[in-house]
Structures are given as structure tokens and as C-alpha cells.
C-alpha positions in Angstrom: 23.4 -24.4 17.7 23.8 -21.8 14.8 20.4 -20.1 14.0 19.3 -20.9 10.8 18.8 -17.5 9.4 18.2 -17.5 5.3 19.6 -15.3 2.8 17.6 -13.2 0.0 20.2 -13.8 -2.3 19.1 -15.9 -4.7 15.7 -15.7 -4.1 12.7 -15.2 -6.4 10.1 -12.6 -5.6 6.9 -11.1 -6.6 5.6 -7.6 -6.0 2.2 -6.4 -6.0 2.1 -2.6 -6.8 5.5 -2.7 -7.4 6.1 0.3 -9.7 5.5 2.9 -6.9 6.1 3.6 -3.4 6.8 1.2 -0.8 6.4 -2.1 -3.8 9.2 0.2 -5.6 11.6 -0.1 -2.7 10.6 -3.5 -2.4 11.6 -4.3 -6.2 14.8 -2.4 -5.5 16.0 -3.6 -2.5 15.4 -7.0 -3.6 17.8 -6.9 -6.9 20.4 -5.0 -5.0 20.7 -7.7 -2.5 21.0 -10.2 -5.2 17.4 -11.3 -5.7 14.8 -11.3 -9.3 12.0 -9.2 -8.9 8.7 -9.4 -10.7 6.6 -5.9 -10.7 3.2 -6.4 -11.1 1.2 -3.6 -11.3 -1.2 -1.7 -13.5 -0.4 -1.7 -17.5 -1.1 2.6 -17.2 1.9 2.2 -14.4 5.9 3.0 -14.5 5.9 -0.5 -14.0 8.1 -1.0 -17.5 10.4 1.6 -16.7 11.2 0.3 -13.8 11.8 -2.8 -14.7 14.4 -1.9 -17.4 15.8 0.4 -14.8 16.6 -2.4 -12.3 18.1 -4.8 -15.0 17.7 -8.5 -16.0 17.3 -9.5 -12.7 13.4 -7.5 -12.8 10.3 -7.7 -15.3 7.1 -6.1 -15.1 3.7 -8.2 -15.3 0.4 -6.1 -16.1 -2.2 -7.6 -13.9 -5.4 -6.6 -11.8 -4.8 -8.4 -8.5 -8.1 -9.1 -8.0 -8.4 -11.5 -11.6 -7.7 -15.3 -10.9 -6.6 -15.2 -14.9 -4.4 -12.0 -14.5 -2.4 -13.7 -11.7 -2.1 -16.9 -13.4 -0.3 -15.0 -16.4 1.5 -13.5 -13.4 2.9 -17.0 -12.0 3.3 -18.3 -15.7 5.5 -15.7 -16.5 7.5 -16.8 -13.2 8.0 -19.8 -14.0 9.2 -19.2 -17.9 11.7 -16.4 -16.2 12.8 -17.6 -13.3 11.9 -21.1 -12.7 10.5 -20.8 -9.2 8.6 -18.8 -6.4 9.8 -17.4 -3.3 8.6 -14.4 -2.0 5.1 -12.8 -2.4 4.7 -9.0 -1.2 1.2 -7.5 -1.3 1.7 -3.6 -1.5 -1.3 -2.6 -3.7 -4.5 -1.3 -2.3 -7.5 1.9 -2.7 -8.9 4.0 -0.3 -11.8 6.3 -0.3 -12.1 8.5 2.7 -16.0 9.6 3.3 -17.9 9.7 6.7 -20.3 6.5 7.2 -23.7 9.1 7.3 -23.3 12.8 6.3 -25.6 14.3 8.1 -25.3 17.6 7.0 -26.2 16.2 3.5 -28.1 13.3 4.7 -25.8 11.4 2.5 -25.2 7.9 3.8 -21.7 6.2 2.5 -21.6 4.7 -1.1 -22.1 1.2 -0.8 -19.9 0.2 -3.7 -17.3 2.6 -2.8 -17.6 0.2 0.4 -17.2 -2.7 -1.3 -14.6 -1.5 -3.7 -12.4 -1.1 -1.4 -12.8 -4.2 0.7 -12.4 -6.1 -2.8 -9.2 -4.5 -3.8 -7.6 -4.6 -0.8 -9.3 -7.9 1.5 -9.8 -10.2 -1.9 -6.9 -8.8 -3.8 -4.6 -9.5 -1.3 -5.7 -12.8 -0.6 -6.1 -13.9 -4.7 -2.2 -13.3 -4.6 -1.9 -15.1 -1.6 -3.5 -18.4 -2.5 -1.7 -18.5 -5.7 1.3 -17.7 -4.7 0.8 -20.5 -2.4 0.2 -22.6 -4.6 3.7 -21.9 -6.7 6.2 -21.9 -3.8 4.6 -25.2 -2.7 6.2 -26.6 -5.7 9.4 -25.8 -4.1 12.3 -28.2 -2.6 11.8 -27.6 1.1 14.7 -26.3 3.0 16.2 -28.0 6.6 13.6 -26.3 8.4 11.4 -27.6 5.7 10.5 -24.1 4.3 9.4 -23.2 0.8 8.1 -19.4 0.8 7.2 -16.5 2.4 4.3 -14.2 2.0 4.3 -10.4 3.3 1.1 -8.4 3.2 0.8 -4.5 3.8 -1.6 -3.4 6.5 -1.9 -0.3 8.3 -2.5 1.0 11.5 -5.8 2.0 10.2 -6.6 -1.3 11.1 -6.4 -1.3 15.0 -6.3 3.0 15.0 -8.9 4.4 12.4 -9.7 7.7 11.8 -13.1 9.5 11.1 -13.8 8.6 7.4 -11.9 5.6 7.4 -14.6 2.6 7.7 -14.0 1.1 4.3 -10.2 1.9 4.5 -10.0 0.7 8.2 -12.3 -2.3 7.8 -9.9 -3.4 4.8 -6.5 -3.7 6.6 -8.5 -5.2 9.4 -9.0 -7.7 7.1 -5.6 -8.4 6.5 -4.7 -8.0 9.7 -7.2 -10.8 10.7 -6.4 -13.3 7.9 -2.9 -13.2 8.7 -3.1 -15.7 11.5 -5.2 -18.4 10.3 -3.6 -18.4 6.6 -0.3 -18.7 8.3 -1.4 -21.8 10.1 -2.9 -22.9 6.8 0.2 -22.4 5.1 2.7 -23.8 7.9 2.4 -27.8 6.8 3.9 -26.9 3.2 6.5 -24.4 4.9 5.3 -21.1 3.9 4.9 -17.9 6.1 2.8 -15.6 6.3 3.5 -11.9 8.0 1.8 -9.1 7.7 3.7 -4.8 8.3 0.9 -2.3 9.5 2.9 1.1 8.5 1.6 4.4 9.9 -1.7 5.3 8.2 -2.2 8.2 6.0 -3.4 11.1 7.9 -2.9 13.6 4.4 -6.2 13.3 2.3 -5.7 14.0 -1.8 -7.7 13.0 -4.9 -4.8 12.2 -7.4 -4.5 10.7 -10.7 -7.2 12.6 -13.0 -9.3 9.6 -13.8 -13.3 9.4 -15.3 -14.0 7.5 -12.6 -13.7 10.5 -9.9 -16.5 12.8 -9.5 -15.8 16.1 -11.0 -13.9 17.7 -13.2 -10.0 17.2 -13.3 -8.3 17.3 -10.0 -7.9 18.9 -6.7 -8.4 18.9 -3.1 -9.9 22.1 -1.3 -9.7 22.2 2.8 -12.1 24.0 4.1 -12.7 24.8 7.7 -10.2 25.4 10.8 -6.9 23.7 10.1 -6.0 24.2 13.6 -3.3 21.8 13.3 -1.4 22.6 10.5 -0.6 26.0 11.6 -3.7 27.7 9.5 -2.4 27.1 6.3 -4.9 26.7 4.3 -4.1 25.0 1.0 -5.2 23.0 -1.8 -3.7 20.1 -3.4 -4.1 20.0 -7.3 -2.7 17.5 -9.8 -3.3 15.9 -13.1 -2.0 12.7 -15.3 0.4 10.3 -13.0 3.6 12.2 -13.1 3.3 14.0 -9.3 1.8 17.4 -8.0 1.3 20.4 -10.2 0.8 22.8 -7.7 -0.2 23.6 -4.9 -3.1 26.4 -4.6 -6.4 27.3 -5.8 -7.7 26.4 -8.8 -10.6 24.3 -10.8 -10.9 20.3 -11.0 -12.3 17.7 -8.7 -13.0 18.6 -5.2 -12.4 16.0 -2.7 -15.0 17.9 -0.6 -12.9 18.3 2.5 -14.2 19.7 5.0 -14.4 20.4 8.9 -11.9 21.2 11.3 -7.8 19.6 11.4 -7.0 19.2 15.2 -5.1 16.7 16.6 -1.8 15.5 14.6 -3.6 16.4 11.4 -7.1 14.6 11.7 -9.9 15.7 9.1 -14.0 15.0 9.5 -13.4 14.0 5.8 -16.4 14.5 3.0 -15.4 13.1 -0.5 -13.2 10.6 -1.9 -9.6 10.6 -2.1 -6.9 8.4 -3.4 -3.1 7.9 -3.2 -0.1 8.4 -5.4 1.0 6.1 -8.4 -1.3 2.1 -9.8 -1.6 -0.7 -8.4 -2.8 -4.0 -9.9 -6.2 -3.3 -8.9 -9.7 -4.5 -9.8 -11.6 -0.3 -10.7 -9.8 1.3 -13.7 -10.8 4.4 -12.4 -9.7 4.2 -8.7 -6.6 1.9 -8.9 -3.3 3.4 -7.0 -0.6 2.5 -4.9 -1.6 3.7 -1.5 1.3 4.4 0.9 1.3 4.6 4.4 1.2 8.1 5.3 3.5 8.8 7.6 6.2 7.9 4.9 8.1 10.0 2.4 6.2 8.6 -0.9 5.7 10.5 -3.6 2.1 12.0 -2.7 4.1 13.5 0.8 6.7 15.0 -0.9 4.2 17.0 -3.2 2.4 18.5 0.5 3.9 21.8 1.7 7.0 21.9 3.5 5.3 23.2 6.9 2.5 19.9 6.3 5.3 17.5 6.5 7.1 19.2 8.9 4.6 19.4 11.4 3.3 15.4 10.4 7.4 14.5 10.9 6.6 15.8 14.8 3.9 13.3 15.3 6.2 10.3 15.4 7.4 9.9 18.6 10.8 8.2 17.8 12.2 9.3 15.4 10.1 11.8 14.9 10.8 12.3 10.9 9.0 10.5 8.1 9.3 6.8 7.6 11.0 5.8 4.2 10.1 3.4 2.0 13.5 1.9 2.1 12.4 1.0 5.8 9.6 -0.9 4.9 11.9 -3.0 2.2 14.4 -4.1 4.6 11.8 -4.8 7.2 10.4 -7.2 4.1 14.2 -8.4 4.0 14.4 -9.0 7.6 11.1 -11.3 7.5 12.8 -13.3 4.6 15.6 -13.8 6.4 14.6 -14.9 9.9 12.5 -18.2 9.5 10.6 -17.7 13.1 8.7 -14.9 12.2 5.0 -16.3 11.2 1.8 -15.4 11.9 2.4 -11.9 12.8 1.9 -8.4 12.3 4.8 -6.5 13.0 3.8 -2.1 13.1 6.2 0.4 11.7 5.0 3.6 13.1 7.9 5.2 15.7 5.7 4.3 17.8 2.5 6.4 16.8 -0.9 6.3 17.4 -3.5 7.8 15.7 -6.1 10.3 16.7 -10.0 10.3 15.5 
């Protein structure tokens, strides 16, 4: 019996944080195999450029992921464009890196930096989800009776966290444990559901110079014994959304790093920090597109070259940086091959993480 392995070509699919990083690929890869992409990501985002960029085949949808209204403008414009619903990919999602109790400063962990981050990245995730749901339902079932798929971005934070990853950790351990029983709610109308954990991100940076940091424009100091990372002590400054500045001393925001690097590269973080690029997100002031760490996105490529060369060494196999590429055709290859459901599927090399 022939396997009945499906084809993207053709297909219809939505992109959460889609104007950056790992969504970008997604968007990408998607069009060049034949498919229509919808980008939806913050209004502040590349999000229109790429779009044009990709052709007729790709528009961009403003949206906060976490608004029932925003993502019903999100599906409505699906529908008038391209008539149907597919694929849903989940890429968008905040972090803020800070120890649960500072001792030092007897500083316990924001509370609404806590539940910030569950919201974005727990409720966001799952207001797409049961929408979405909702739209490829609608669809003519397939021989196997399938209508749509639903991939949602995880990490390995989720099973492997680091110090100053509860809320970060706690959050793809939501998604992680929602995959499951969503899938088996889903699998009577023929949608799957399957979640990729990449490599976390073991690089901490404030970017995007927004009000809603504390401080004054942007920049990380390390502080401390960088064992790790050969002793070079650097700083990580940038401002607006275009990429790094420089990398040096200098005034702004301090992400309050401190302690000592040991290990692969792990920090006793104090501060907050965000990734590179916007997401649809729910905070206008800490809304990015957070990429797995241990791939060549944009906020990796702006580290020293000695930083990502010694992070490339702590993949076992292949010991290099993942690319976002990777994670779009591992979104492909879940399309494609109806029996994966209810799964998490990791794309590390084989890593795992240190405290």
C-alpha cells in the first residue's frame, strides 16, 4: 500500500511572527515550495517588506496574538485572499530572563513579568490554535479525512531550563504539555497538532530600544567570570530594530548580568532580556520574535565571532549552529507525513542544557 504522504504545494498557511527568524524561513520556505503564506506579526515589524519580497503568493496581517479580535481580522483576511486554511505555525513568543529571588538584592521575580510571559507565549499560542481550528474545520476532508495541521514552537527550555528561566521555561512547558490533549481534541475533525522544541537560547541581550525596558536606551554588560567564553568580556549594545550596533562599552539599558559563565555558556542571570525582531504579541514594549538560541538568527550573528564559535562546539552533532531553514523544512516534513500527531519532535544535535 502506497503511504499516503501529502504535499505543501498548494497549501494555505499562516505564520505567527513571521517577519523574523525562524517564522521568516517558515514564510519562505512555504512560497518556494509552492504554497501562500500569511505573516502575521507586529504592525512596527518587517512584516510588509517581507511580504512584497515573497510575491503574491504572501501578505502580511498586523495582529497581537493574544487578541480574539486581531486574529479574527487575521482569518478574515484568509479567507478574502485565499479561500481556505491549512497550516498554522506558532513562532512568536517573549522572554524575560531574571532569577526567581535575588537574594543579594532581596528582590523577588516580577510577578507581571511572570505572567507576561506565560500570556504571550501559553495563551497566545493557543488563541491561534483554537481559531485556526476552527477555519481548517471548514475544510473538505482528505482520504485520511484530514483538514489541517497546527505546528507550535517550544524549546528545550521546557524539559532543560536554565537558571533565570522560570517564566521562559514554565511557558514552553506549557506548550509542550498542551500539545497532547489539543491533538486528541482536534483528531475527530482531522487536524494535527505537533509541537518543535529547538535548542534554547543560552546568549542573554536586551534588544529593541523600547519605553517599556528599564533604563535608558540599550545594552547588555557581563559582569563576573566568563569562564566559558574564553574571558572575553563584552557587551552587547543596540538600538531601533535594524540589528547590533556594536559591540563594546557604552551607555543605555543594562540587562544587569551578572555572575559567573561556566558550563556551555550558562549565566546566574539578573535583569531582563529579550530577543531579536516582533512578534504579534500582547506588551507593546516587550514584543519580539524569540529564536532558539542555538540557531544562526539575527540576534547570534550580532555576538562575537569567538561567542558563536565556542556555542557552535556545544552541539554534539553537528556541532555548528542550527539554521532557521532547518526548522522550516522540519515544519514541511510535518505537513507532509499525516502520522505525525501529538508530538514534540527536539531539534538540538542532540544537546542538553546545563543550569
Amino acid at each position: 500500500m502506497a503511504a499516503a504522504l501529502r504535499r505543501v504545494k498548494g497549501m494555505v498557511g499562516l505564520v505567527t511572527g513571521g517577519a523574523s527568524g525562524l517564522g521568516r524561513a517558515t514564510a519562505e520556505r512555504l512560497v518556494q515550495q509552492g504554497a501562500s503564506a500569511v505573516i502575521v506579526d507586529l504592525p512596527t515589524s518587517d512584516g510588509p517588506s517581507v511580504a512584497k519580497a515573497l510575491g503574491e503568493q504572501c501578505v502580511f496581517a498586523p495582529a497581537d496574538v493574544t487578541s480574539e479580535v486581531d486574529i479574527k481580522g487575521v482569518l478574515a483576511l484568509v479567507r478574502e485572499k485565499f479561500g481556505r486554511l491549512d497550516l498554522a505555525v506558532n513562532c512568536a513568543g517573549i522572554a524575560v530572563a531574571v532569577k526567581t529571588y535575588n537574594a543579594k538584592k532581596d528582590l523577588p521575580h516580577s510577578l507581571e513579568d511572570f505572567q507576561r510571559v506565560l500570556n504571550v507565549n501559553v495563551a497566545g499560542t493557543f488563541n491561534v490554535i483554537r481559531l485556526s481550528a476552527g477555519e481548517m474545520g471548514k475544510n473538505d476532508p482528505d482520504s485520511d479525512g484530514h483538514r489541517g495541521v497546527i505546528v507550535n514552537t517550544a524549546s528545550v527550555a521546557a524539559f532543560e531550563g536554565q537558571v533565570g528561566q522560570a517564566a521562559y521555561s514554565a511557558s514552553k512547558g506549557g506548550i509542550v504539555g498542551m500539545t497532547l490533549p489539543i491533538a486528541r481534541d482536534l483528531a475527530p475533525i482531522g487536524i494535527r497538532v505537533v509541537t518543535i522544541a529547538p535548542g534554547t537560547n543560552p546568549s542573554v541581550a536586551p534588544v529593541v530600544g523600547s519605553p517599556g525596558l528599564r533604563g535608558e536606551g540599550v545594552q547588555a554588560g557581563i559582569e563576573g567570570h566568563q569562564r566559558s567564553w574564553g574571558g572575553c568580556g563584552w557587551g552587547l549594545r543596540r538600538t531601533g530594530s535594524a540589528g547590533v550596533d556594536s559591540v563594546g562599552g557604552g551607555s543605555g539599558l543594562w540587562a544587569g548580568i551578572e555572575g559567573h559563565w561556566q558550563g556551555w555558556g550558562r549565566a546566574a542571570i539578573e535583569g531582563h532580556w529579550q530577543s531579536m525582531g516582533g512578534i504579534a504579541g500582547s506588551h507593546p514594549h516587550l514584543t519580539v520574535s524569540l529564536p532558539p538560541g542555538l540557531f544562526a538568527t539575527p540576534l547570534l550573528a550580532g555576538l562575537p565571532e569567538k561567542v558563536q564559535t565556542f556555542l557552535a562546539r556545544q552541539v554534539p552533532f553537528p556541532s555548528r549552529l542550527g539554521l532557521p531553514g532547518e526548522y522550516a523544512h522540519l515544519v514541511q516534513c510535518i505537513v507532509e507525513n499525516p502520522m505525525l500527531n501529538g508530538e514534540v519532535i527536539r531539534l538540538d544535535g542532540a544537546i542538553r542544557m546545563q543550569p
